[in-house]
N, C-alpha and C positions, 0 to 999 in steps of 0.2 A: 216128220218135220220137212219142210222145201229145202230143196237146195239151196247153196249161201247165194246162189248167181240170181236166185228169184226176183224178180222185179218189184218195189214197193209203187203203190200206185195212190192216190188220192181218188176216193169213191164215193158218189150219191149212190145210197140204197134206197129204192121209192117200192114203198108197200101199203095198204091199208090195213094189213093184218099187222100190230104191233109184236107181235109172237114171231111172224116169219123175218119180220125187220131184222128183229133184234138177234134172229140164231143167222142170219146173211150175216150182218155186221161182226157178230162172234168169229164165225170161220172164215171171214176177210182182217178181222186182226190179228189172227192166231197166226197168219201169213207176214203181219205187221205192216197191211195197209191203215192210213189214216182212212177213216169211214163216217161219213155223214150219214142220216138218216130223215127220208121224207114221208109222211104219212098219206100224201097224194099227189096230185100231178100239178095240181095249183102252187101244192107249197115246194115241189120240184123247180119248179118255172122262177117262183121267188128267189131259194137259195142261189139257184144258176145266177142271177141279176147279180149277186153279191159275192158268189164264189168260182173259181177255177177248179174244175175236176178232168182225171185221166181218165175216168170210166164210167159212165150212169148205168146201173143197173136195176131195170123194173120190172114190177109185175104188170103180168096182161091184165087181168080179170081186175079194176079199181071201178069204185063208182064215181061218177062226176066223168071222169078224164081216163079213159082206158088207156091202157101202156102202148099201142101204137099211135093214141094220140097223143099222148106226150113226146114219142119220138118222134112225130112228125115235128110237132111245136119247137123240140130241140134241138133239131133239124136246119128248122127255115130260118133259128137265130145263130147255131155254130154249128155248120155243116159236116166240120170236120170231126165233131164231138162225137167221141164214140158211145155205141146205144146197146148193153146186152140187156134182153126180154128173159125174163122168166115166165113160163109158161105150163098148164098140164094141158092144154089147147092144140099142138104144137099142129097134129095132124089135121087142123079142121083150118089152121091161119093158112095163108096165100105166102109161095114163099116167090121169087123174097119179100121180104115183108117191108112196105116202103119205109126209110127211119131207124131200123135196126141192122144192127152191124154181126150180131152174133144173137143164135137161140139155145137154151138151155131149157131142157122138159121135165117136168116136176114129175116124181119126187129125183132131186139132186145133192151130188153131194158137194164135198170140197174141191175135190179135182175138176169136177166141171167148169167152177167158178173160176182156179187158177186158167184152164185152157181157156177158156173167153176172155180173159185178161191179157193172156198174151198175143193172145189170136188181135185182139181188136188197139191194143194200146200202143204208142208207139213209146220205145227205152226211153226210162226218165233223162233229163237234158241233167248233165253236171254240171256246174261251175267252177 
């Protein structure tokens, strides 16, 4: 289990593999982040139009819209938005990698995930 001080975060999960989607989104709720889920970079780009996230987290390897071209894309609309890549690429990509805020190299587990989360997210605001 996380410690109770664990940060809960609001998360885009963007994968083409619906398998890898859905075991990301698993062990980012198991932490009891809220977690969205995108099938590609297009429909990344949509949800962002309509939704607020602390964390986008992609894969590299998508057809259409590879993961650093989606961070670029979500990038040049919220700069500040933080970008972790999933990758089994890690050592062939350019670091740093323009767009991306934090890398994780496949195969990964949960811990990985929590340390990019806190590495790239700033503490949730209270009210």
């Amino acid at each position: 289990m996380p410690p109770s001080s664990f940060p809960q975060r609001k998360v885009l999960v963007v994968d083409d593999e619906a398998l890898v989607c859905e075991a990301v989104k698993m062990m980012l709720q198991f932490d009891g982040h809220q977690v969205v889920t995108a099938a590609s970079g297009r429909e990344a780009l949509e949800i962002l139009e309509r939704e607020k996230f602390d964390v986008v987290i992609t894969d590299f390897a998508m057809p259409g819209m590879k993961g650093d071209e989606l961070a670029a894309a979500i990038k040049a609309r919220n700069p500040a938005q933080p970008v972790v890549m999933i990758t089994a690429y890690v050592e062939m990509l350019p670091k740093p990698l323009p767009g991306v805020d934090f890398l994780i190299s496949k195969p990964f587990l949960l811990e990985n995930l929590r340390e990019a989360i806190i590495k790239v997210s700033p503490s949730p605001k209270t009210d």
